[in-house]
C-alpha positions as a printed NumPy array, in Angstrom:
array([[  0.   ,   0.   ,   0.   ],
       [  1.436,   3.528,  -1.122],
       [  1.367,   5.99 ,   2.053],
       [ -0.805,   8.701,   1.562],
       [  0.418,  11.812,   2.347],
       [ -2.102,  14.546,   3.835],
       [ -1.201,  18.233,   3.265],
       [ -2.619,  20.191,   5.441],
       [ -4.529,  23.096,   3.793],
       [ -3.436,  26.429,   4.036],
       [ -5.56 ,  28.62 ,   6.757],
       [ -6.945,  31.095,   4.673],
       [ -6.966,  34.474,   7.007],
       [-10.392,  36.021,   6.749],
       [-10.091,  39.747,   7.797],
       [-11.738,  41.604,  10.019],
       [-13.084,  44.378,   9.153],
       [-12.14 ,  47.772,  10.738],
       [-14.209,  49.78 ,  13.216],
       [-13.959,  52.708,  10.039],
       [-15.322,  50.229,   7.428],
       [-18.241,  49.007,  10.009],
       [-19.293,  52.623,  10.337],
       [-18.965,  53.355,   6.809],
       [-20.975,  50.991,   6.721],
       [-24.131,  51.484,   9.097],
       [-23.609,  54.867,   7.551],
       [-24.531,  53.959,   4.376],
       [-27.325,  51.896,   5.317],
       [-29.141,  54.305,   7.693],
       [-28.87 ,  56.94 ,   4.906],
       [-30.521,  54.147,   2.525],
       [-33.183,  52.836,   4.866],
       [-34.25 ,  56.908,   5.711],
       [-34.289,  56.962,   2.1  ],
       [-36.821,  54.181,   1.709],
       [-38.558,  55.42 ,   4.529],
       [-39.355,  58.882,   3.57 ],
       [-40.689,  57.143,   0.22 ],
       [-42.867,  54.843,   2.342],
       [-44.113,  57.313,   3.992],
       [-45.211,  59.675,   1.286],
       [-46.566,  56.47 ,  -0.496],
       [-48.752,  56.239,   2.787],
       [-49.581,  59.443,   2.521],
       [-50.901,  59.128,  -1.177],
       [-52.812,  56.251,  -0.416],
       [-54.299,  57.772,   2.684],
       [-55.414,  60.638,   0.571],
       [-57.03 ,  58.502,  -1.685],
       [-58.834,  56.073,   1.184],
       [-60.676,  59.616,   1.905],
       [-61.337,  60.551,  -1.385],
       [-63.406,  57.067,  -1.906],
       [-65.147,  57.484,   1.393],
       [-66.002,  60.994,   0.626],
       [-67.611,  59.568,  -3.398],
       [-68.946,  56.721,  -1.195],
       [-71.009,  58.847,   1.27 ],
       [-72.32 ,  61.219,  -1.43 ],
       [-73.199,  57.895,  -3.789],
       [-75.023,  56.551,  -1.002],
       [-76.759,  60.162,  -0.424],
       [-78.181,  60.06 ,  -3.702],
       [-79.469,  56.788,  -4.07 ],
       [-81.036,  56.668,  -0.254],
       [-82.581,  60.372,  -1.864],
       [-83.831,  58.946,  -5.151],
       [-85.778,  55.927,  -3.732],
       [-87.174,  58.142,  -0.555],
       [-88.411,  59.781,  -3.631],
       [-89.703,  56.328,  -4.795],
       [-91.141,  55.213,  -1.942],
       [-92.931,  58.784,  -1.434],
       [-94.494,  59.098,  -4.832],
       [-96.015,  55.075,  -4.503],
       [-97.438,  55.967,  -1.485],
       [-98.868,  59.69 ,  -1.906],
       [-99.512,  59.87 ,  -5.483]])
């Protein structure tokens, strides 16, 4: 039987990144997530805007068709 020889595999360093790059880093992601934020929040905004718009069309719709058949129901009855 031929010995097998093992080599041991080189420990690859991994590096650590500095205390600069981590707050480079956060940095760059707070500025990104305000970012998205703001946008979410004016998207919000819109949407709320348009949530009262429908009631408002909603409430006047149901104004003028509990008017018209009032005006049904009064012309079968008194006419």
């Amino acid at each position: 039987m031929p010995n097998k020889k093992t080599t041991a595999k080189p420990r690859q360093s991994t590096k650590k990144p500095t205390v600069q790059q981590v707050a480079n880093a956060l940095d760059r992601h707070e500025r990104i997530c305000e970012q998205k934020w703001k946008e979410n929040f004016r998207r919000l905004d819109s949407i709320e805007s348009d949530i009262n718009t429908t009631n408002k069309r909603l409430w006047q719709i149901a104004g003028i068709v509990i008017g018209l058949l009032s005006s049904l129901v009064i012309n079968a009855f008194f006419m």
